[in-house]
mmCIF file of the N, C-alpha and C atoms, coordinates in Angstrom:
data_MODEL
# 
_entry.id   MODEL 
# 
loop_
_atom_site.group_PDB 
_atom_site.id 
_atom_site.type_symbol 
_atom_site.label_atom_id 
_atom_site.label_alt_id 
_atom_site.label_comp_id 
_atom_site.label_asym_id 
_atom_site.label_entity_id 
_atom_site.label_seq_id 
_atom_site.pdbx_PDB_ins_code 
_atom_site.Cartn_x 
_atom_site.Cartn_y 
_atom_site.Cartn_z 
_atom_site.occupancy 
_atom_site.B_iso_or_equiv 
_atom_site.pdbx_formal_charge 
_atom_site.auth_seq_id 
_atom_site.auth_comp_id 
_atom_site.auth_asym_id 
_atom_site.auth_atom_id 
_atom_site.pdbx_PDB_model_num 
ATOM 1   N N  . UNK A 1 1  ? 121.637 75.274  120.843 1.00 0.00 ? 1  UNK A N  1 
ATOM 2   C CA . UNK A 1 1  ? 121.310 76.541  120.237 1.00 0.00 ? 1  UNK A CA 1 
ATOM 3   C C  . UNK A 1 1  ? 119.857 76.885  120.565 1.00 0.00 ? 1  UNK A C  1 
ATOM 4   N N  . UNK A 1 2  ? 119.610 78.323  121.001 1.00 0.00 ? 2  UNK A N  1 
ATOM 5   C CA . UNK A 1 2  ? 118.188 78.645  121.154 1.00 0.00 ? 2  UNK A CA 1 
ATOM 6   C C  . UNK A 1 2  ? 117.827 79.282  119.904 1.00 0.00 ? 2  UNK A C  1 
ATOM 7   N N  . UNK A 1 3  ? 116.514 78.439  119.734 1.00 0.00 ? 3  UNK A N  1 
ATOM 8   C CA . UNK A 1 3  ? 115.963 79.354  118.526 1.00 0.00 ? 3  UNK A CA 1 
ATOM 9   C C  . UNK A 1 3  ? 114.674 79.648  118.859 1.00 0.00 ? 3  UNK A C  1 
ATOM 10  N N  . UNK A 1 4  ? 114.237 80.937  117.977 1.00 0.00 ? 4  UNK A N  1 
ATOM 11  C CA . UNK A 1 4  ? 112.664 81.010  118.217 1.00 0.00 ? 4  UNK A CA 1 
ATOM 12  C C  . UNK A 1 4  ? 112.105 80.590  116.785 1.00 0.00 ? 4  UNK A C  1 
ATOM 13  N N  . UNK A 1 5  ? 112.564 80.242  115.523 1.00 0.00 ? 5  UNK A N  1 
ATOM 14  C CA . UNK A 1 5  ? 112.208 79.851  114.160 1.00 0.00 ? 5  UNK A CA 1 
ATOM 15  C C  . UNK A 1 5  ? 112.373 78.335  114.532 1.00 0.00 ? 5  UNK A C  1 
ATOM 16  N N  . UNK A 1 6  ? 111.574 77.486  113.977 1.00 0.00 ? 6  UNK A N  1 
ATOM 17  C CA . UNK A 1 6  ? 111.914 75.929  113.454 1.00 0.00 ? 6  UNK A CA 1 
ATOM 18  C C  . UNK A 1 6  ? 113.216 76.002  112.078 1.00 0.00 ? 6  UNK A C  1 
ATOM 19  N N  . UNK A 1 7  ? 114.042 75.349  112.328 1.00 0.00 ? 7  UNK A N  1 
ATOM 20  C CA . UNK A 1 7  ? 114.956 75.613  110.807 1.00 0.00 ? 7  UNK A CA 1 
ATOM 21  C C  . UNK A 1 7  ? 114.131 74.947  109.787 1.00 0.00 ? 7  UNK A C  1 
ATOM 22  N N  . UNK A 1 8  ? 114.378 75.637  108.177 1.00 0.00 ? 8  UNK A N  1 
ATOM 23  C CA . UNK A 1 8  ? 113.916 75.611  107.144 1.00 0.00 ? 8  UNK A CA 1 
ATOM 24  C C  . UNK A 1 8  ? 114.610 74.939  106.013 1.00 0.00 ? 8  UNK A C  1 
ATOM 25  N N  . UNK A 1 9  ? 114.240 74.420  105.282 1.00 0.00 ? 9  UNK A N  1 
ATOM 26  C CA . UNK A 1 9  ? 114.820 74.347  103.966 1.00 0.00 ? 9  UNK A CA 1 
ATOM 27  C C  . UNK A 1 9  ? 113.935 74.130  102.694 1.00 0.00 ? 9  UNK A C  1 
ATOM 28  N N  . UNK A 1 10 ? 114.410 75.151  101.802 1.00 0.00 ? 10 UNK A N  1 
ATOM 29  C CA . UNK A 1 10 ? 113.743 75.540  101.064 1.00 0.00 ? 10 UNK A CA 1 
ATOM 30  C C  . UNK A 1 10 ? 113.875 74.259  100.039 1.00 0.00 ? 10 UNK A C  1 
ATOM 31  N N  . UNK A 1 11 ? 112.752 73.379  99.419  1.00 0.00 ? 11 UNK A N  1 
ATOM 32  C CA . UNK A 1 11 ? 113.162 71.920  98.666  1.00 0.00 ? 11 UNK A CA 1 
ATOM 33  C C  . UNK A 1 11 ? 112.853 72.626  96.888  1.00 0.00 ? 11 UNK A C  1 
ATOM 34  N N  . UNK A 1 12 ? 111.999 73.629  97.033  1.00 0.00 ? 12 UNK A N  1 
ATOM 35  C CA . UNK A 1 12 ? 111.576 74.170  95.452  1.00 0.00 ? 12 UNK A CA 1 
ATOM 36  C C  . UNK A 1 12 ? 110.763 75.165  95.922  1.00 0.00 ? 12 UNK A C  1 
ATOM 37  N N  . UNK A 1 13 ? 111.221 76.245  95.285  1.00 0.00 ? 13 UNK A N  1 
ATOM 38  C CA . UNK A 1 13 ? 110.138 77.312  94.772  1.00 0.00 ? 13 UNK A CA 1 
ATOM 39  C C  . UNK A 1 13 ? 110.317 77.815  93.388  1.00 0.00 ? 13 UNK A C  1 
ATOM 40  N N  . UNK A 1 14 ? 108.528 77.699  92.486  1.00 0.00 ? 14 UNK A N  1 
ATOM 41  C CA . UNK A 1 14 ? 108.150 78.039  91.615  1.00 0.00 ? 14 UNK A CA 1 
ATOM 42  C C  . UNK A 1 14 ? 107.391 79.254  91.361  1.00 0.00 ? 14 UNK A C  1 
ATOM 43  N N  . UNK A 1 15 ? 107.338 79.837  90.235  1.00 0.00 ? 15 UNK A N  1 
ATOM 44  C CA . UNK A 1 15 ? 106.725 81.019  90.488  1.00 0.00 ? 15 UNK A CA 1 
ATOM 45  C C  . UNK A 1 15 ? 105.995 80.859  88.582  1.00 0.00 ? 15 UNK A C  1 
ATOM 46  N N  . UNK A 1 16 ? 104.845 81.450  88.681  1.00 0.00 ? 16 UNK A N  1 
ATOM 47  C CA . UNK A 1 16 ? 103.982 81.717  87.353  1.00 0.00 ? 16 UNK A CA 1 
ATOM 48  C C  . UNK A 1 16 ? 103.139 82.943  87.313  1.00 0.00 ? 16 UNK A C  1 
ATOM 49  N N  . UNK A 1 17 ? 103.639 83.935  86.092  1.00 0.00 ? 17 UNK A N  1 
ATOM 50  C CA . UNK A 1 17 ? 102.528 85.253  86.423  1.00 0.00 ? 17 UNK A CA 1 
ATOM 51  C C  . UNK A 1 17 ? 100.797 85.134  85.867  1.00 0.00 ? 17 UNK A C  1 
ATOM 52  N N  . UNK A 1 18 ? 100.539 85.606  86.640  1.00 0.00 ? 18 UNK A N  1 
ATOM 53  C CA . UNK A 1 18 ? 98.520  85.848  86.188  1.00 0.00 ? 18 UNK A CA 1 
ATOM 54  C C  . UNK A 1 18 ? 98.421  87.014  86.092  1.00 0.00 ? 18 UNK A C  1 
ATOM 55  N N  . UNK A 1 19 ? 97.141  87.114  85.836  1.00 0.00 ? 19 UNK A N  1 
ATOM 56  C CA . UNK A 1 19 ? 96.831  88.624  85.180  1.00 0.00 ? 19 UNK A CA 1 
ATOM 57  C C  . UNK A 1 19 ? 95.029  88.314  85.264  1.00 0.00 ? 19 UNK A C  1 
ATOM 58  N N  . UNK A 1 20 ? 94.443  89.196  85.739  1.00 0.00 ? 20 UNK A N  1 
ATOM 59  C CA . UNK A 1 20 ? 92.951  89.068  84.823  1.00 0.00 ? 20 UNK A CA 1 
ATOM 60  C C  . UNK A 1 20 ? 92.446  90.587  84.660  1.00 0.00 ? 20 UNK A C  1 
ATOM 61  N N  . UNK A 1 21 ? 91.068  90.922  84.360  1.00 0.00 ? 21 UNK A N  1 
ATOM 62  C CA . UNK A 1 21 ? 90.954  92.440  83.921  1.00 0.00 ? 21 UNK A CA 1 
ATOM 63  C C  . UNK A 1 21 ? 91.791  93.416  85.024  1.00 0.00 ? 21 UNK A C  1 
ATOM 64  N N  . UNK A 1 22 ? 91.505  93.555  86.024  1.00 0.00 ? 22 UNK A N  1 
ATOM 65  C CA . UNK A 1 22 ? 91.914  94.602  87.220  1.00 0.00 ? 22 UNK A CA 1 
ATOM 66  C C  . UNK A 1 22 ? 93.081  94.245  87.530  1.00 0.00 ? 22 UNK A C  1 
ATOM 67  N N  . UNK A 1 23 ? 94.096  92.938  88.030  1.00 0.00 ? 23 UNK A N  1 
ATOM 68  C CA . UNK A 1 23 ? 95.207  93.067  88.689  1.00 0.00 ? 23 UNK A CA 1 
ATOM 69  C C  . UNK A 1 23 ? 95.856  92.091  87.893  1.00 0.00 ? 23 UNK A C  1 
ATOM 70  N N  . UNK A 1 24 ? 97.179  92.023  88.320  1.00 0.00 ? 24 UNK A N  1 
ATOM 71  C CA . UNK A 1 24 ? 98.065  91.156  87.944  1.00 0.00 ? 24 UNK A CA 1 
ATOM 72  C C  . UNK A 1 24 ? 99.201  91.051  88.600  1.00 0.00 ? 24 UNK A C  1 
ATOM 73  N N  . UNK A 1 25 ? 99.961  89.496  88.779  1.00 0.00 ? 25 UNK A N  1 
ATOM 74  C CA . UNK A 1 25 ? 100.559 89.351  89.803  1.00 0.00 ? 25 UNK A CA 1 
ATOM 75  C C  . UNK A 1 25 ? 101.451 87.950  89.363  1.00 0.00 ? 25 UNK A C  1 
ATOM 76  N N  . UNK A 1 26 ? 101.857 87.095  90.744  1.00 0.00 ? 26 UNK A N  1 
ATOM 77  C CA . UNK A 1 26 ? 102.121 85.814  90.936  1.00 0.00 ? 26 UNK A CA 1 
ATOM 78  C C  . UNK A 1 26 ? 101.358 84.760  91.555  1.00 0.00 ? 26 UNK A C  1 
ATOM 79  N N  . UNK A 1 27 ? 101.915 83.227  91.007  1.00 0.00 ? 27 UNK A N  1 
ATOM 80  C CA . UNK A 1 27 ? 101.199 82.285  91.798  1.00 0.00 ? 27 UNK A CA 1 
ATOM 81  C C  . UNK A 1 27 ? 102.689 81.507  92.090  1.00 0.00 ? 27 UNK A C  1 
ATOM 82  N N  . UNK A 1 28 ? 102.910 81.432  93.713  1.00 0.00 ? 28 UNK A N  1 
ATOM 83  C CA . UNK A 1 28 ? 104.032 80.716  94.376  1.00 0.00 ? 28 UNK A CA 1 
ATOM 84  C C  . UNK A 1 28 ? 103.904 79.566  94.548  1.00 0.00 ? 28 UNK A C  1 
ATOM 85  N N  . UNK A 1 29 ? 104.581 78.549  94.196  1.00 0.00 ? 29 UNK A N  1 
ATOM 86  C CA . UNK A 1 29 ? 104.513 77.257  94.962  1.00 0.00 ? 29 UNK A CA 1 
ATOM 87  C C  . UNK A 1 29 ? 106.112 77.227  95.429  1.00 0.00 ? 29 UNK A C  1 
ATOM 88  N N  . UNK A 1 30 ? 105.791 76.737  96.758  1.00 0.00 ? 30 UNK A N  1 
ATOM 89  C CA . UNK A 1 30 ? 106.728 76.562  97.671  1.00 0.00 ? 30 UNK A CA 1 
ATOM 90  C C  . UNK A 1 30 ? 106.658 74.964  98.739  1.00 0.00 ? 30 UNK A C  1 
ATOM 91  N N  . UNK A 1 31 ? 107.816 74.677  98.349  1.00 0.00 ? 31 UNK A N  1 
ATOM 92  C CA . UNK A 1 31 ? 108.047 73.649  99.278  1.00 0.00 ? 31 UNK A CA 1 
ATOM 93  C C  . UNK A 1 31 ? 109.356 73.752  100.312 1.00 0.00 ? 31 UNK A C  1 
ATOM 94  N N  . UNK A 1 32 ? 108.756 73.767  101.365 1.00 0.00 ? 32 UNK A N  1 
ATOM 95  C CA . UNK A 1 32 ? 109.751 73.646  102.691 1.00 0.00 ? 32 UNK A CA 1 
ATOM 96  C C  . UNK A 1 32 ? 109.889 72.452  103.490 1.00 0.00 ? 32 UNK A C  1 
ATOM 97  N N  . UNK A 1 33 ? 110.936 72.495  103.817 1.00 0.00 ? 33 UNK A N  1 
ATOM 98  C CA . UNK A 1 33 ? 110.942 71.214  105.092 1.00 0.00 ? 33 UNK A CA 1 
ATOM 99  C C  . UNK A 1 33 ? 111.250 71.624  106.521 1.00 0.00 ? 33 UNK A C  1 
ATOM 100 N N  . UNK A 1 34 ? 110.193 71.477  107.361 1.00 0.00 ? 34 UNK A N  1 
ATOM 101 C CA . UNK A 1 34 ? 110.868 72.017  108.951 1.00 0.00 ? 34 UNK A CA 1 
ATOM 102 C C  . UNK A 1 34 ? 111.859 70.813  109.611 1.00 0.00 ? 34 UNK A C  1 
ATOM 103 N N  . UNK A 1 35 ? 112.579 71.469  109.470 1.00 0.00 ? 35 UNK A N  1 
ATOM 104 C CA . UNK A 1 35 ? 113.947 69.778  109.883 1.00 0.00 ? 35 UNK A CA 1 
ATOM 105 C C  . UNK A 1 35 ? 114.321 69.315  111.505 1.00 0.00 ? 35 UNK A C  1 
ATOM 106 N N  . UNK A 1 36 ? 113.389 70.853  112.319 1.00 0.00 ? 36 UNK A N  1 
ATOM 107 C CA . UNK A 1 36 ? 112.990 70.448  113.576 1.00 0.00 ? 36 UNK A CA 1 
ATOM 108 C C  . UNK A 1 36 ? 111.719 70.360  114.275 1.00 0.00 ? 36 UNK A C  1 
ATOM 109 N N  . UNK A 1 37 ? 111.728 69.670  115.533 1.00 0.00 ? 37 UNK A N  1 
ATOM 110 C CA . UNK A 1 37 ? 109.745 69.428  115.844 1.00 0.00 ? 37 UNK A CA 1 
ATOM 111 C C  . UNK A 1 37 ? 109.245 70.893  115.630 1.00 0.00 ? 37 UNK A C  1 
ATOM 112 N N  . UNK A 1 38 ? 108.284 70.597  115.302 1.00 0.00 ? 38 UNK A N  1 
ATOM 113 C CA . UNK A 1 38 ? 107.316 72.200  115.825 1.00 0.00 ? 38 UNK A CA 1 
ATOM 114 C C  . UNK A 1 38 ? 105.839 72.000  115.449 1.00 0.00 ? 38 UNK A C  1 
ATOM 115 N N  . UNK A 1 39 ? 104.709 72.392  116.439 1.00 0.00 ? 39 UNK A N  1 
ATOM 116 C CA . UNK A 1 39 ? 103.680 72.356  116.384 1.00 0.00 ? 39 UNK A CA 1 
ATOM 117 C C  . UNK A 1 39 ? 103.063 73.132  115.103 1.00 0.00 ? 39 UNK A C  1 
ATOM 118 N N  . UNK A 1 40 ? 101.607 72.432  114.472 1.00 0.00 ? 40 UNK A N  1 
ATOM 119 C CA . UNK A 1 40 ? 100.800 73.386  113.659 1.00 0.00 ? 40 UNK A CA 1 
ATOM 120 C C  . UNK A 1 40 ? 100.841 74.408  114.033 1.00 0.00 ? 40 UNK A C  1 
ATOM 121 N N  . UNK A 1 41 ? 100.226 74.690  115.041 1.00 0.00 ? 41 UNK A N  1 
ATOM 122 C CA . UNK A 1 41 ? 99.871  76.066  116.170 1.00 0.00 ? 41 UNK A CA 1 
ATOM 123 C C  . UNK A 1 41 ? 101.215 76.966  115.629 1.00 0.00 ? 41 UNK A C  1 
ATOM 124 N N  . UNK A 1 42 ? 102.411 76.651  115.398 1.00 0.00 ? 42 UNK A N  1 
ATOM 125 C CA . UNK A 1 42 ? 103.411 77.380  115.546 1.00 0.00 ? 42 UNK A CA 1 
ATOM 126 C C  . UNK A 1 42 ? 103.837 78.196  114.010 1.00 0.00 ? 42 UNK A C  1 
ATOM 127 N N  . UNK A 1 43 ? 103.046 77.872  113.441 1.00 0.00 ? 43 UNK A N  1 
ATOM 128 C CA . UNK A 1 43 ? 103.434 78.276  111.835 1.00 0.00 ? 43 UNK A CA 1 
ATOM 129 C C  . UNK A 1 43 ? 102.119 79.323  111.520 1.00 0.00 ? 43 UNK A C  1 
ATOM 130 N N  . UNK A 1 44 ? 102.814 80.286  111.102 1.00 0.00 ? 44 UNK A N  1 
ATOM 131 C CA . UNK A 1 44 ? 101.731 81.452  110.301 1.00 0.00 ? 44 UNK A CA 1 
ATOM 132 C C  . UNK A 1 44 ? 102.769 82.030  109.430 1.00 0.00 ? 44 UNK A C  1 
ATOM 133 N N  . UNK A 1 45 ? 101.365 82.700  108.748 1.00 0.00 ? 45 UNK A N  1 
ATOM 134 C CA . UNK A 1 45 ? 101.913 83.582  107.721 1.00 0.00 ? 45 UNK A CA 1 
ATOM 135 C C  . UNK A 1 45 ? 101.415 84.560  107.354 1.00 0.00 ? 45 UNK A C  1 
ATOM 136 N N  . UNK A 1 46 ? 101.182 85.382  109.250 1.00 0.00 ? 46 UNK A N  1 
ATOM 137 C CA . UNK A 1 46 ? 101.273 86.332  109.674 1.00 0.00 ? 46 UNK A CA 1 
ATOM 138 C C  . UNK A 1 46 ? 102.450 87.307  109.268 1.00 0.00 ? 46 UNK A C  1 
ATOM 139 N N  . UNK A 1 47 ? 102.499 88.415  108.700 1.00 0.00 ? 47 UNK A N  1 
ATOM 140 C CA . UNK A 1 47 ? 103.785 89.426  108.783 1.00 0.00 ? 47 UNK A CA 1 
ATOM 141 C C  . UNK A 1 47 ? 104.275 88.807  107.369 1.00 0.00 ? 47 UNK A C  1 
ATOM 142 N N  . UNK A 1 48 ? 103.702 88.209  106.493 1.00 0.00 ? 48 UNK A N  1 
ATOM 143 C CA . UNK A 1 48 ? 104.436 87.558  105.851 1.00 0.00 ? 48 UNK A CA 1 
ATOM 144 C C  . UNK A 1 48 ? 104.673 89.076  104.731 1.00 0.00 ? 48 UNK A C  1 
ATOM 145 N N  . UNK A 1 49 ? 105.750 89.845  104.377 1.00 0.00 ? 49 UNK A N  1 
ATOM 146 C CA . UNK A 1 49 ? 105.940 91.120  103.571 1.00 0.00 ? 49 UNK A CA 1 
ATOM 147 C C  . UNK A 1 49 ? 106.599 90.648  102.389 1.00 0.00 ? 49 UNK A C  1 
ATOM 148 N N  . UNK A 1 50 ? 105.859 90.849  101.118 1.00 0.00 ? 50 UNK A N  1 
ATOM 149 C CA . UNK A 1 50 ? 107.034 90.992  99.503  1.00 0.00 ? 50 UNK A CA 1 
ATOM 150 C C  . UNK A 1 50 ? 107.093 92.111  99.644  1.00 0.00 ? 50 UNK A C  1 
ATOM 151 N N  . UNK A 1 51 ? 107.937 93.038  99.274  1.00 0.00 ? 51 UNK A N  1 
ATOM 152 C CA . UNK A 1 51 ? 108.017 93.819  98.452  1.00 0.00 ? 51 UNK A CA 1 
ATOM 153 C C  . UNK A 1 51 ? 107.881 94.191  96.939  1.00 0.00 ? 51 UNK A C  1 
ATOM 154 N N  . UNK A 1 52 ? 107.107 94.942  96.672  1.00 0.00 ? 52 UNK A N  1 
ATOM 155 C CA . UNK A 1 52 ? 106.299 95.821  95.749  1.00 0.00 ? 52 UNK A CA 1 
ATOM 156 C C  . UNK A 1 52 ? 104.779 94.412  95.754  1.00 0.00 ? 52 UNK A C  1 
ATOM 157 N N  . UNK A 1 53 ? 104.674 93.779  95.971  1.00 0.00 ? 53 UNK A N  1 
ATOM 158 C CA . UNK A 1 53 ? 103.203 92.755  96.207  1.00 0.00 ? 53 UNK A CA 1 
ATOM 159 C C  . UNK A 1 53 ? 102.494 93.301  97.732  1.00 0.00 ? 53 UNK A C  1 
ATOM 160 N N  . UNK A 1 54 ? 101.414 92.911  97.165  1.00 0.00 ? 54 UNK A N  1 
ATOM 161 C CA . UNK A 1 54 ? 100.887 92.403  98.105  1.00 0.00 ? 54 UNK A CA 1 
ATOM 162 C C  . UNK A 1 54 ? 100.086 91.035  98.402  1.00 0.00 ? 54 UNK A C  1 
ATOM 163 N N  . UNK A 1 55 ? 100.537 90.105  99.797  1.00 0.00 ? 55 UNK A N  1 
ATOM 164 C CA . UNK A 1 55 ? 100.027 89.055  99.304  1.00 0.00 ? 55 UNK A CA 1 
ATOM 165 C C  . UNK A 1 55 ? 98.545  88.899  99.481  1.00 0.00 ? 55 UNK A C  1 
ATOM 166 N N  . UNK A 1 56 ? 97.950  87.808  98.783  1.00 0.00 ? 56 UNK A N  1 
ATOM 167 C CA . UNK A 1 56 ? 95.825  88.220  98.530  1.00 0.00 ? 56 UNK A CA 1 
ATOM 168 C C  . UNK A 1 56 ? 95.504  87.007  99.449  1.00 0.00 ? 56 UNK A C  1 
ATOM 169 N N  . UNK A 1 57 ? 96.186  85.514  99.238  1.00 0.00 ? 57 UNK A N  1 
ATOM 170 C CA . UNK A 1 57 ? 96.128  84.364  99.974  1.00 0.00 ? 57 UNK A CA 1 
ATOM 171 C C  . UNK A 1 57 ? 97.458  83.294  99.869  1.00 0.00 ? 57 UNK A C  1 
ATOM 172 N N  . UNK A 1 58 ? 97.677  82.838  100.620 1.00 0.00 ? 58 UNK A N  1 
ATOM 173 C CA . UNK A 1 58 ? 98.527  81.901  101.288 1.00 0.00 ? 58 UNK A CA 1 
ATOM 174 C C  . UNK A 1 58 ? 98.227  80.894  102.472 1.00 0.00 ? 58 UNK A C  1 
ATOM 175 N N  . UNK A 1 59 ? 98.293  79.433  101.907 1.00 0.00 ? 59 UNK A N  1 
ATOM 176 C CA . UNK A 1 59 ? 98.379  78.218  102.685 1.00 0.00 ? 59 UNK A CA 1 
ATOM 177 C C  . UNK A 1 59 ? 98.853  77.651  102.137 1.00 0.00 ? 59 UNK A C  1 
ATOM 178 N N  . UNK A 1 60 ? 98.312  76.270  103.331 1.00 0.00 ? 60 UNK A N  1 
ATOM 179 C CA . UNK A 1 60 ? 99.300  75.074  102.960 1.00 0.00 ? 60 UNK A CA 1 
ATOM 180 C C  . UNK A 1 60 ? 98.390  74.385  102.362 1.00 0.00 ? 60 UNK A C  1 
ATOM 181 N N  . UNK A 1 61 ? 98.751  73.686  101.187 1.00 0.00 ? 61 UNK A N  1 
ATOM 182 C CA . UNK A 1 61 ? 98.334  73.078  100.442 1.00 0.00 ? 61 UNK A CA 1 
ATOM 183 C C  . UNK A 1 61 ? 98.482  71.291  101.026 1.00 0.00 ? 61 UNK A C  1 
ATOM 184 N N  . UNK A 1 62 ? 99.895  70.963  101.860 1.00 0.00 ? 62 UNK A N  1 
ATOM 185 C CA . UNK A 1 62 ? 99.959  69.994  102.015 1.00 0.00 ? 62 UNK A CA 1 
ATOM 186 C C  . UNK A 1 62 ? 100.854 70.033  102.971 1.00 0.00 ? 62 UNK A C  1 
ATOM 187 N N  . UNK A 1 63 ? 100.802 68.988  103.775 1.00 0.00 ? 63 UNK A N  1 
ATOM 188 C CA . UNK A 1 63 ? 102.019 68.593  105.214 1.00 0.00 ? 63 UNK A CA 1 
ATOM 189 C C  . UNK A 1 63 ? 101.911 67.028  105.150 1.00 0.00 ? 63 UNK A C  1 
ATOM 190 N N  . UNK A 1 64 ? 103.708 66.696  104.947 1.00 0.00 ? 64 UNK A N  1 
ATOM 191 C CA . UNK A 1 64 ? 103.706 64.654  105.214 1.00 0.00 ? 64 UNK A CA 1 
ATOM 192 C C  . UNK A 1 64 ? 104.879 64.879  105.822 1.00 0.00 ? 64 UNK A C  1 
ATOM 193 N N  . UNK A 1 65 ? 105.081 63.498  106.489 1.00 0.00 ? 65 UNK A N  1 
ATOM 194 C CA . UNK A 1 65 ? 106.205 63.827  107.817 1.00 0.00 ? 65 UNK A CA 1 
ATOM 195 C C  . UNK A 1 65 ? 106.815 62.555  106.737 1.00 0.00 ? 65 UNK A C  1 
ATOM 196 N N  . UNK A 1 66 ? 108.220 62.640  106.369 1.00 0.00 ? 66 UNK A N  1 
ATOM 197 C CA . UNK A 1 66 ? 108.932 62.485  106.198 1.00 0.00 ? 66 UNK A CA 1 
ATOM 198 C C  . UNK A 1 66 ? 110.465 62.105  106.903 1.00 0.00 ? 66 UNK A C  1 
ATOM 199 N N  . UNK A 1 67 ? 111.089 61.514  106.266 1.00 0.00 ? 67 UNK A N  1 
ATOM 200 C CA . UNK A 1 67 ? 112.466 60.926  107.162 1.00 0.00 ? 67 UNK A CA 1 
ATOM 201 C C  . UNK A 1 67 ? 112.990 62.059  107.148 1.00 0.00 ? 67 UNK A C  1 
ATOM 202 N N  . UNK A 1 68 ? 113.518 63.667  106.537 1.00 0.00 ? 68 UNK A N  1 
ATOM 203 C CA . UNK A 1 68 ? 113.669 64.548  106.860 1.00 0.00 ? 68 UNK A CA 1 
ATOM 204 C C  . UNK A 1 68 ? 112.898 66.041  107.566 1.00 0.00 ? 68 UNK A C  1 
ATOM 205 N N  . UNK A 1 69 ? 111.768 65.380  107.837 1.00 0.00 ? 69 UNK A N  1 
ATOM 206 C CA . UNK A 1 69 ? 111.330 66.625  108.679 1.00 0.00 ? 69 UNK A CA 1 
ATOM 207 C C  . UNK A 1 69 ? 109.589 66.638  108.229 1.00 0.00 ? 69 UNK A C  1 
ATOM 208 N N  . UNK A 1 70 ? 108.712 67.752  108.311 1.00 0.00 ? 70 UNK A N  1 
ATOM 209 C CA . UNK A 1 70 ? 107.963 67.368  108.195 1.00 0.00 ? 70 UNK A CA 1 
ATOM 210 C C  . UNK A 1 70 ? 108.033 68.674  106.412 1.00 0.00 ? 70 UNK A C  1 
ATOM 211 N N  . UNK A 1 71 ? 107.071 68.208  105.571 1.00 0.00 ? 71 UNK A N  1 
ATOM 212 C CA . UNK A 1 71 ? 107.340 68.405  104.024 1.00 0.00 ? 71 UNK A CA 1 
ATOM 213 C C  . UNK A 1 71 ? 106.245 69.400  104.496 1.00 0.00 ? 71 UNK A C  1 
ATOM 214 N N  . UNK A 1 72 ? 105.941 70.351  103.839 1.00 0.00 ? 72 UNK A N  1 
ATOM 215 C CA . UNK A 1 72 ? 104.986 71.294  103.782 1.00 0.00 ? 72 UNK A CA 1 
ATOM 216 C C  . UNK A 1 72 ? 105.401 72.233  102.178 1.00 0.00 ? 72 UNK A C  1 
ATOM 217 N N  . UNK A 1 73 ? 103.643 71.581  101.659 1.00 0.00 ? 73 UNK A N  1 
ATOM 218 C CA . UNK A 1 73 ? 103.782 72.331  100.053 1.00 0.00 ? 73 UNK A CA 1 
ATOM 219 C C  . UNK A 1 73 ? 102.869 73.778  100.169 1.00 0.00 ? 73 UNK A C  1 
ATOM 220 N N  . UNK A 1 74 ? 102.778 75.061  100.074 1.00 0.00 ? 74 UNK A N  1 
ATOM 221 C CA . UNK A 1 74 ? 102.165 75.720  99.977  1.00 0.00 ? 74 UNK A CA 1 
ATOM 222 C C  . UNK A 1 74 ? 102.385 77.069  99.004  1.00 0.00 ? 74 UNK A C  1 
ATOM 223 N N  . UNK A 1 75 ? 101.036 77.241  98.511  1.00 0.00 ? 75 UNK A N  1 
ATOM 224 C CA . UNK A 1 75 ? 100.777 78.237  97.235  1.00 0.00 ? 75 UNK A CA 1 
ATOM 225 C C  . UNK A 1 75 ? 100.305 79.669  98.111  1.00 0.00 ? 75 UNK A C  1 
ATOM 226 N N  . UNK A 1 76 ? 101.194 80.967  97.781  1.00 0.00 ? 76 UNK A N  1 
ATOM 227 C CA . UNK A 1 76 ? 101.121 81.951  97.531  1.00 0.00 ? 76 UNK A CA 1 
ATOM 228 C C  . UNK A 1 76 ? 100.784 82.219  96.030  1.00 0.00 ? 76 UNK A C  1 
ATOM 229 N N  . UNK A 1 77 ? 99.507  83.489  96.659  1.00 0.00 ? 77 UNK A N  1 
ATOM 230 C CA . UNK A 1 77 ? 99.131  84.141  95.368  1.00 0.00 ? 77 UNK A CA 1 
ATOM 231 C C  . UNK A 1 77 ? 99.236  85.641  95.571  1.00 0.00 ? 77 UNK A C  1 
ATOM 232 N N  . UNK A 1 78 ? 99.881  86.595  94.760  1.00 0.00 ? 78 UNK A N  1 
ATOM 233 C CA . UNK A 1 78 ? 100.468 87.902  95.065  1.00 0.00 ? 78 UNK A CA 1 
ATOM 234 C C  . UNK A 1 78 ? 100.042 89.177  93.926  1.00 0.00 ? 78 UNK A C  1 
ATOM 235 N N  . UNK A 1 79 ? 99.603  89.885  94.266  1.00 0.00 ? 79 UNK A N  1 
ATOM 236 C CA . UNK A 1 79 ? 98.982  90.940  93.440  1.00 0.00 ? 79 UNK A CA 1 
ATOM 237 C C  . UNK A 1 79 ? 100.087 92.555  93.270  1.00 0.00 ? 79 UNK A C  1 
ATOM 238 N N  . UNK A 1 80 ? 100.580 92.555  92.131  1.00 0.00 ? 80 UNK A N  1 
ATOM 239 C CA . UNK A 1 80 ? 101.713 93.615  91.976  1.00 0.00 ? 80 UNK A CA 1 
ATOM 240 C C  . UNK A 1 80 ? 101.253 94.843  92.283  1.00 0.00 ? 80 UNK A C  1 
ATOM 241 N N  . UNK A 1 81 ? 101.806 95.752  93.439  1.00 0.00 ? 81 UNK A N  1 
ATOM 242 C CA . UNK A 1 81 ? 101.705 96.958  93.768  1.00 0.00 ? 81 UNK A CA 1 
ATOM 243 C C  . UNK A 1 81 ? 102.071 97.870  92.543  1.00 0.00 ? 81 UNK A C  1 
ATOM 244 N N  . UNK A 1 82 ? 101.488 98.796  91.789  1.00 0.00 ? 82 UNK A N  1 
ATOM 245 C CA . UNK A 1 82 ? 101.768 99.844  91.103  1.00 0.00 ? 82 UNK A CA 1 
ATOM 246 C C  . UNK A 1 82 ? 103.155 100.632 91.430  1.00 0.00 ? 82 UNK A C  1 
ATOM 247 N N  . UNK A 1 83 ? 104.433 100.542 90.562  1.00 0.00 ? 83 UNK A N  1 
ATOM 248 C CA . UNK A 1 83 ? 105.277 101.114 90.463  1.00 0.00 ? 83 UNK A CA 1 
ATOM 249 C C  . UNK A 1 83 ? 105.552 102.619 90.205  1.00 0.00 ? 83 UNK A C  1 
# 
């Protein structure tokens, strides 16, 4: 099979709302597993679109290579677009 994505699997995503004077939003934690090779170089989170958010920052918090792939924990933080 040709792919241009590494396959994914989603192991947990959490979500918690914030708020401070001016905005208010989410904080994501996400854990994925890439279950095929793929370089650092090859991962962004470029283009990355919510709808009605916008996201403010996103990384990786963590990468361990594992017997299933390599683990990658990372926190999105998202600021709610006005409805």
């Amino acid at each position: 099979m040709n792919r241009q994505s590494p396959a994914l699997v989603v192991e947990s995503f959490e979500t918690t709302d914030w708020s401070s004077l001016t905005f208010a939003g989410q904080r994501h934690r996400i854990t994925l597993v890439v279950t095929e090779p793929v370089s650092a170089d090859s991962l962004s989170f470029d283009g990355l679109i919510l709808r009605g958010s916008i996201v403010a920052e996103a990384r990786v918090i963590s990468a361990t290579v594992a017997a299933t792939g390599l683990v990658l924990d990372i926190a999105v933080m998202t600021i709610d677009v006005g409805a």
